[in-house]
C-alpha positions in Angstrom: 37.7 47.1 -22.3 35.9 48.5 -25.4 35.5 51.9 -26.1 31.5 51.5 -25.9 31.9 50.4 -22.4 34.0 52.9 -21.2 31.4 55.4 -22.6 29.2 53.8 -19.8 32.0 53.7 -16.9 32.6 57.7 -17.4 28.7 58.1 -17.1 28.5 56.1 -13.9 31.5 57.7 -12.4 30.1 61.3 -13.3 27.0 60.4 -11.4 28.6 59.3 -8.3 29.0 55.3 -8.8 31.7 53.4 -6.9 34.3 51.6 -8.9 32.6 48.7 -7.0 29.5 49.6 -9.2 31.5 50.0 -12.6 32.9 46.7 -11.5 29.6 44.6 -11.6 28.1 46.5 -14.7 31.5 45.9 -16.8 31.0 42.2 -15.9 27.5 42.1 -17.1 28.3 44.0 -20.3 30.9 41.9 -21.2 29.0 38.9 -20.8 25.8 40.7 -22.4 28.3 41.4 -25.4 30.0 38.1 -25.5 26.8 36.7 -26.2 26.7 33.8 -23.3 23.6 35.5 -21.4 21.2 33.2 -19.8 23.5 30.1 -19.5 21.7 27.2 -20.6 21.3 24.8 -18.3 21.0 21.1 -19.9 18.6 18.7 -18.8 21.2 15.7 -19.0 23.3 18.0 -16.5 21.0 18.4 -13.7 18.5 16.2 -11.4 15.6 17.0 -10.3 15.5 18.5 -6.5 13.3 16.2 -4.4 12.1 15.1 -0.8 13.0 18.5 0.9 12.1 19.2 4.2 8.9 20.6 4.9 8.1 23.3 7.1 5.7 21.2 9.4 8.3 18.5 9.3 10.9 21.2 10.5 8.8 22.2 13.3 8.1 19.4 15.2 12.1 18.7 15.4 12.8 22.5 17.3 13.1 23.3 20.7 11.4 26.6 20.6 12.7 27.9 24.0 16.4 27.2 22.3 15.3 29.0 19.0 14.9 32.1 20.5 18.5 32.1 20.6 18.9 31.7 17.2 16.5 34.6 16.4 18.4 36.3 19.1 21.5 36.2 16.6 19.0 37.1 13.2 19.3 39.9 11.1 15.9 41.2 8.7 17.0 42.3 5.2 14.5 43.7 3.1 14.5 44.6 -0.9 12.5 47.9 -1.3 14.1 49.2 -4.9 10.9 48.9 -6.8 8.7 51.5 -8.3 5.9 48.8 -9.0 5.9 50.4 -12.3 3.8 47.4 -13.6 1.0 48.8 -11.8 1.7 52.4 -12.9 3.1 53.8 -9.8 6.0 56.3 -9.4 7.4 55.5 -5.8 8.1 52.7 -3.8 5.3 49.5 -4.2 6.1 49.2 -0.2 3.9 52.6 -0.1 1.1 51.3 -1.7 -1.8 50.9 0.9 -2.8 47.1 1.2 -5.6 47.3 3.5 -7.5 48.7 6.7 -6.1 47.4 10.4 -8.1 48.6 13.3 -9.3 51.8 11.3 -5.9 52.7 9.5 -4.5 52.3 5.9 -2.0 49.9 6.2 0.7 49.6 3.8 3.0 46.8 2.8 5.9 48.9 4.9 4.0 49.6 8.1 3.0 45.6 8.2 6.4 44.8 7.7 7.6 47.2 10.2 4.7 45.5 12.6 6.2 42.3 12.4 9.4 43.6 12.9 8.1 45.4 16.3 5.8 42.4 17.4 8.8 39.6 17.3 11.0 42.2 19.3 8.6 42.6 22.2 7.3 39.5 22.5 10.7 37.2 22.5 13.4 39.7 23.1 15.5 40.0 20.6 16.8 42.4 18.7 15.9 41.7 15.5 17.9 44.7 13.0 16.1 45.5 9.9 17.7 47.1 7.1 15.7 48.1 3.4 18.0 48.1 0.6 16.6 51.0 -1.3 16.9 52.5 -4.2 17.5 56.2 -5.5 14.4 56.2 -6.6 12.6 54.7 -3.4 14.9 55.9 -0.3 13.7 58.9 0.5 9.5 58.3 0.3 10.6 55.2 2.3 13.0 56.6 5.0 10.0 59.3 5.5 7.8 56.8 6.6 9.5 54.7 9.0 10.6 58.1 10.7 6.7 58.3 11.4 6.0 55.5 12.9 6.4 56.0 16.8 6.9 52.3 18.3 10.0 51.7 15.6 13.4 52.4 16.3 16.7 51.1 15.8 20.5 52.5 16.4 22.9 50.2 15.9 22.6 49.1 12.3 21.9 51.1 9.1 18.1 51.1 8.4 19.4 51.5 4.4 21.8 50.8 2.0 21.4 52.1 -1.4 21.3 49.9 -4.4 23.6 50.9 -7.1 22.1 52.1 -10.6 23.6 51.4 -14.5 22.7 53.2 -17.5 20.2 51.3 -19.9 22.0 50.3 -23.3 20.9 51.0 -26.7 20.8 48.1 -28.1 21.7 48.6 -31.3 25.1 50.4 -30.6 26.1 49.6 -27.0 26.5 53.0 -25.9 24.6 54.4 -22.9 21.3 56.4 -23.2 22.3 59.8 -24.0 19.7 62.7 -22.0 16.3 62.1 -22.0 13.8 64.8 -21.1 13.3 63.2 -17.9 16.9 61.8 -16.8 16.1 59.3 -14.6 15.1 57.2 -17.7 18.5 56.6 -18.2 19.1 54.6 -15.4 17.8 51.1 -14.3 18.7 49.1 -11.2 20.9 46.0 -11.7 18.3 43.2 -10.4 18.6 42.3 -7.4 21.3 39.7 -7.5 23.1 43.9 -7.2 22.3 43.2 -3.2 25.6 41.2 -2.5 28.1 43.9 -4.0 25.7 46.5 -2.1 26.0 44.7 1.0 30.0 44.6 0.8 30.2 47.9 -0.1 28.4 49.3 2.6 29.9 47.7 5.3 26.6 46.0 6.6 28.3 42.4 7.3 31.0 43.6 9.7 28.4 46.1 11.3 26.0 42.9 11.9 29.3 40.4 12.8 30.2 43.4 15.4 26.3 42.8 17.0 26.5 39.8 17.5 24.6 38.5 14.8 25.1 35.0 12.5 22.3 34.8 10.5 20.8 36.7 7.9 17.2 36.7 6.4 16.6 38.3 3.1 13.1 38.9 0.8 11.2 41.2 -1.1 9.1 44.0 0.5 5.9 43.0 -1.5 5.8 39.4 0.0 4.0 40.0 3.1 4.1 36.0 4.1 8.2 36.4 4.3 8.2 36.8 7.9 10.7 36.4 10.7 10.5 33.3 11.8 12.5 31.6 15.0 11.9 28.0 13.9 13.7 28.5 10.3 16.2 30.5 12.2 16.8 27.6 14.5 16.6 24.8 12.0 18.9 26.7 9.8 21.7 27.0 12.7 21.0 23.0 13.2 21.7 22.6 9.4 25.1 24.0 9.4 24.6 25.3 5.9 26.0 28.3 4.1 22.7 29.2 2.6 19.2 27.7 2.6 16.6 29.0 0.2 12.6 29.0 0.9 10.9 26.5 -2.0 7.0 26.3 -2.1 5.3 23.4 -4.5 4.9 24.4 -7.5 1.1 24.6 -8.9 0.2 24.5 -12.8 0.3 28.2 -12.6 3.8 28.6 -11.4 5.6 26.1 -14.3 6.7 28.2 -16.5 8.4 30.2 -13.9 12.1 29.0 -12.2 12.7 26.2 -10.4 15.9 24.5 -8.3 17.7 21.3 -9.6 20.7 19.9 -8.6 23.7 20.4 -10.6 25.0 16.2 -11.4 28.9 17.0 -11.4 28.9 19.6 -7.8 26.0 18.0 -6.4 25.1 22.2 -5.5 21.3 23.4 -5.7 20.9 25.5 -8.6 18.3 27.9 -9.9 16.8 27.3 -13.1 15.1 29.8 -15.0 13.2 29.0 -18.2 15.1 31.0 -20.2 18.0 28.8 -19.1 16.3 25.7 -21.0 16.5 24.6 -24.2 13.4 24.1 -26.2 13.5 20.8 -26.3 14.1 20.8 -22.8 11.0 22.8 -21.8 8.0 19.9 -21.7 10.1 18.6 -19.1 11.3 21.5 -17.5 7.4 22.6 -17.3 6.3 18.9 -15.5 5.5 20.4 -12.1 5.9 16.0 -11.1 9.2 16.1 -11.8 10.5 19.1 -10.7 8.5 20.1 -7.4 9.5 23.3 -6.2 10.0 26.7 -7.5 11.9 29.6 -5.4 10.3 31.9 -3.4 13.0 34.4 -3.2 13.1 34.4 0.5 16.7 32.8 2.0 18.9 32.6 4.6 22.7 32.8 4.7 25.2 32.8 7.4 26.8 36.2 7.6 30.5 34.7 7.8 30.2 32.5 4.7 28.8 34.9 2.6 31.6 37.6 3.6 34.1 35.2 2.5 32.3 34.2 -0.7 32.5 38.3 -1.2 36.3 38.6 -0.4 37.0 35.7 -2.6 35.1 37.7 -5.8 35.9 41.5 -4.5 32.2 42.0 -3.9 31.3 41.2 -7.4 29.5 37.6 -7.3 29.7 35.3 -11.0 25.8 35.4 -11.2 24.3 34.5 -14.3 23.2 37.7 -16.6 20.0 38.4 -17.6 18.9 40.6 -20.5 15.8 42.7 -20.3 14.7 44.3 -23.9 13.0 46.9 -23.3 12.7 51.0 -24.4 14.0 53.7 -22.5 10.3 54.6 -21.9 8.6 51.7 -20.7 5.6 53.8 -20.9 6.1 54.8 -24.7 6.9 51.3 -27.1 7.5 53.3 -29.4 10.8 55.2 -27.7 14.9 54.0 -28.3 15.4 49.9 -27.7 17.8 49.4 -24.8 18.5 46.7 -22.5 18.6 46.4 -18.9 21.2 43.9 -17.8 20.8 42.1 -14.3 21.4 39.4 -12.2 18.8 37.5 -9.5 20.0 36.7 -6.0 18.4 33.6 -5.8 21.2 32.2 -8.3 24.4 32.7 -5.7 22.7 29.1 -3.9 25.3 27.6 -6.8 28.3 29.5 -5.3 28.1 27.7 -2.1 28.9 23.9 -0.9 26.0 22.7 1.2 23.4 25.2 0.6 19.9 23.6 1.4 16.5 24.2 0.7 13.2 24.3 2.9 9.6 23.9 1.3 7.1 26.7 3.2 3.5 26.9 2.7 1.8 29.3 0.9 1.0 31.6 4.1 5.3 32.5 3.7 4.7 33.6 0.0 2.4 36.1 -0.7 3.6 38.1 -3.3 2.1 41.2 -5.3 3.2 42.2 -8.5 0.4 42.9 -10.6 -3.4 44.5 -9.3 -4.2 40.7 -9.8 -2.4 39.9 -6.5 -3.4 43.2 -4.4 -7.1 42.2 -5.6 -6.7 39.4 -3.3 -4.8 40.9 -0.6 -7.4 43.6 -0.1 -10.5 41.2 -0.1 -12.1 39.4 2.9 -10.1 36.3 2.1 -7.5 37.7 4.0 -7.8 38.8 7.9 -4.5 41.2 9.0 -3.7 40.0 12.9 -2.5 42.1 15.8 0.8 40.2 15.1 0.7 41.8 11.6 0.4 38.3 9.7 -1.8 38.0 7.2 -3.8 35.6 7.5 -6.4 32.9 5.2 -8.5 30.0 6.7 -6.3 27.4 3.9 -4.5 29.9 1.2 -5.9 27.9 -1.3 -6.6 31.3 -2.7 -8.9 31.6 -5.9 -7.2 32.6 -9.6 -7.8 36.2 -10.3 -7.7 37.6 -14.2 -8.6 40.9 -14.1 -9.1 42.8 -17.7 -5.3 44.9 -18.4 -6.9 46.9 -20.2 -9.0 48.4 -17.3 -7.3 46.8 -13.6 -3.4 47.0 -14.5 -2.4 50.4 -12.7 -3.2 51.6 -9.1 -5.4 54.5 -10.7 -7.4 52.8 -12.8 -7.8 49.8 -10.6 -8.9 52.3 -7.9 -11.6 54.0 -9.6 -13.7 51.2 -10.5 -13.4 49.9 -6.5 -14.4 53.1 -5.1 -15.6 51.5 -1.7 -14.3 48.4 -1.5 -13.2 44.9 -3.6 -16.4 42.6 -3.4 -16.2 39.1 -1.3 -14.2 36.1 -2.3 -15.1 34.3 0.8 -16.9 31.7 -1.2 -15.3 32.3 -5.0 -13.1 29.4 -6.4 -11.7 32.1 -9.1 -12.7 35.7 -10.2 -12.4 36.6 -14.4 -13.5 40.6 -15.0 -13.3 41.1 -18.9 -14.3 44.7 -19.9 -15.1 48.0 -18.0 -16.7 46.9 -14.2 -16.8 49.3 -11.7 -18.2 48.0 -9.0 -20.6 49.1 -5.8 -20.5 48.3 -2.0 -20.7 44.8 -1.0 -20.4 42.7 -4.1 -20.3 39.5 -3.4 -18.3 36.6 -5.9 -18.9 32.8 -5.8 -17.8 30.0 -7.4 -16.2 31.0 -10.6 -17.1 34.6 -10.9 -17.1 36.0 -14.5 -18.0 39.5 -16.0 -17.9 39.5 -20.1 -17.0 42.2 -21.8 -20.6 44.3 -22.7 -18.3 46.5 -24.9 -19.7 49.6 -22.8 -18.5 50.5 -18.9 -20.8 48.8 -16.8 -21.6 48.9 -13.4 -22.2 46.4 -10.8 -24.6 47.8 -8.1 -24.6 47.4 -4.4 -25.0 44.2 -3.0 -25.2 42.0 -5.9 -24.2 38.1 -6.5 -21.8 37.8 -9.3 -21.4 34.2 -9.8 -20.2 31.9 -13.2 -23.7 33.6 -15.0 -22.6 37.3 -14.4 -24.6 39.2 -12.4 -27.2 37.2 -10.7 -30.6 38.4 -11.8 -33.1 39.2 -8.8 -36.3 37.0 -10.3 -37.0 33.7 -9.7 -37.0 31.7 -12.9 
């Protein structure tokens, strides 16, 4: 082990870490300083990954009276480590109000807790939830579930705690010495960091000992990742280890990761971009040829994935990736370092037989930039009394609001004092320069705002259509 490394192993120990912790990060930094990051993954070496099961398909082959007794043996696992610091906030995105149900401020945690709640009373069944959290999130998070009166839940932790690593400097290897605020020392290790959480904590025997089989896992800020009793059931029928949720991908999403099929294994594999070589990347991009992209939401049987663990001592072979970034992401002008992580979508390789389903849009609903949230809060969307949120097709519009102005909560905020305006009837919404807008804007069509060079304001109850504002003479 090099003396640079062992620099960072007596700064994790001094804060607290588990030599389960020390254990994955050492991993990662070796690879990180072996230079064989970001695997490449050849084109000649993989097939595309076609003809999976749809949803609909899936459906229509369950008896739903028998998957209640799948969901009956279903655990919830939720990742809530984020800050959501791409939007400028400084506690968990999960806090961050999404928008008004029967006259309260409903955030992405009290809808998930609501469709926790709602699939317990109606069909009976347990359902245990448990956020993995991290030091930075667990205690705004833990604060709010305490208030929420119709939630409650004994037998299972209602957290783990992700583990943390210090950020490298990049040039020298060594960890980030003090910063005047020391929390900017430490990152969280992606969350592939879930599995050697999980066996740490105990989780799998805890959930084995309640009877469960199953366990569902997705991000807190994709509100469509709900429980659902017919994947449940149709992944008991499958058999598999582990079955991960695809949706098609759109021109939008090809740059992003997709699954292929590894030629010598036959397993499912994740492909990130930065795993392709650039000659590889035209084809890589062809949303015809490679179909799906991961939605982050999967499924894996609680007994295979503790013996996966006990075979690598709770530290999974995952791929590394290398974030470059500064120790102050708010200040580009503070110390290079690198963040080094893993995704969890990548242990599908690990395992003979994992599977893959393709869901509809209505299961992924992400937010991750005031882009997203833009939609979520407009009338395209109608929250249920079952907590779903839900569109007439979710064939939702393309939103591009100005950085400059939109990309943090505050800002974003301020100029929607009342309310975003209507997308029932816009195919895609484009806001360059300073808007702030009034009550009851309306968008159509393909909305666009140039940039006046000024702030500007749109008043109350105006059109904003492909024109601009839409003038109030007759021409």
């Amino acid at each position: 082990m090099s003396d640079e490394f062992e620099k960072s192993a007596d700064t994790m120990r001094d804060a607290g870490m588990s030599e389960t912790a020390i254990s994955q990060f050492r991993r990662m930094y070796d690879v990180w300083r072996s230079g064989n990051e970001g695997t490449v993954i050849a084109k000649d070496d993989v097939e595309p990954l076609t003809d999976v099961p749809s949803f609909h398909d899936v459906y229509g082959t369950i008896d739903h009276e028998k998957a209640v007794q799948a969901f009956r043996k279903t655990a919830f696992l939720k990742l809530n480590g984020g800050l959501g610091t791409s939007m400028g906030l400084e506690q968990a995105k999960s806090l961050l109000p999404v928008r008004r149900h029967k006259a309260r401020q409903m955030r992405f945690l009290d809808i998930i807790l609501g469709q926790v709640i709602t699939a317990r009373s109606r069909l009976d069944v347990p359902l245990p939830v448990t956020f993995m959290n991290s030091f930075r999130t667990s205690r705004d998070t833990m604060r709010r579930i305490s208030r929420n009166r119709h939630f409650s839940q004994n037998t299972v932790p209602l957290e783990i705690i992700q583990h943390r690593e210090p950020k490298i400097v990049e040039e020298t290897g060594l960890p980030v010495s003090s910063t005047a605020d020391d929390r900017l020392g430490w990152c969280p290790p992606g969350h592939g960091d879930l599995f050697s959480t999980i066996w740490e904590s105990g989780l799998l025997d805890i959930l084995l000992d309640q009877g469960m089989s199953y366990l569902f896992i997705s991000n807190s800020d994709n509100l469509g990742a709900r429980p659902s009793r017919t994947l449940a059931q149709y992944f008991e029928n499958t058999g598999a280890p582990f079955m991960a949720e695809v949706a098609i991908r759109t021109e939008s999403d090809r740059k992003g990761g997709h699954l292929v099929r590894d030629r010598r294994t036959g397993r499912l594999l994740l492909r990130e971009m930065t795993q392709v070589r650039d000659q590889d990347k035209a084809y890589a991009q062809d949303i015809s040829r490679h179909p799906y992209f991961n939605t982050n939401s999967m499924w894996i049987r609680i007994d295979a994935l503790k013996k996966k663990l006990e075979e690598y001592h709770g530290v999974l072979p995952l791929p590394v990736i290398v974030n470059h970034k500064t120790v102050d992401p708010t200040d580009p002008t503070s110390q290079k370092v690198v963040q080094l992580e893993t995704a969890m979508g990548a242990a599908m390789a690990l395992f003979d037989g994992a599977i893959s389903v393709q869901v509809d849009r209505m299961r992924f609903l992400p937010v991750k930039t005031t882009d997203d949230l833009f939609l979520m809060r407009s009338d395209r969307f109608h929250l249920t009394d079952s907590f779903e949120m839900e569109d007439g097709d979710y064939n939702l519009p393309n939103v591009k609001l100005d950085d400059r102005y939109y990309r943090n909560i505050s800002d974003f905020d301020e100029r929607f004092p009342y309310d975003v305006p209507s997308l029932a009837a816009a195919r895609s919404v484009t806001i360059d320069g300073d808007w702030t807008f009034g009550r009851n804007v309306v968008m159509y069509g393909d909305a666009h705002l140039d940039d006046p060079g000024h702030p500007s304001y749109v008043p109350d109850g105006q059109f904003v259509g492909p024109q601009g504002i839409e003038p109030d003479n007759w021409v």
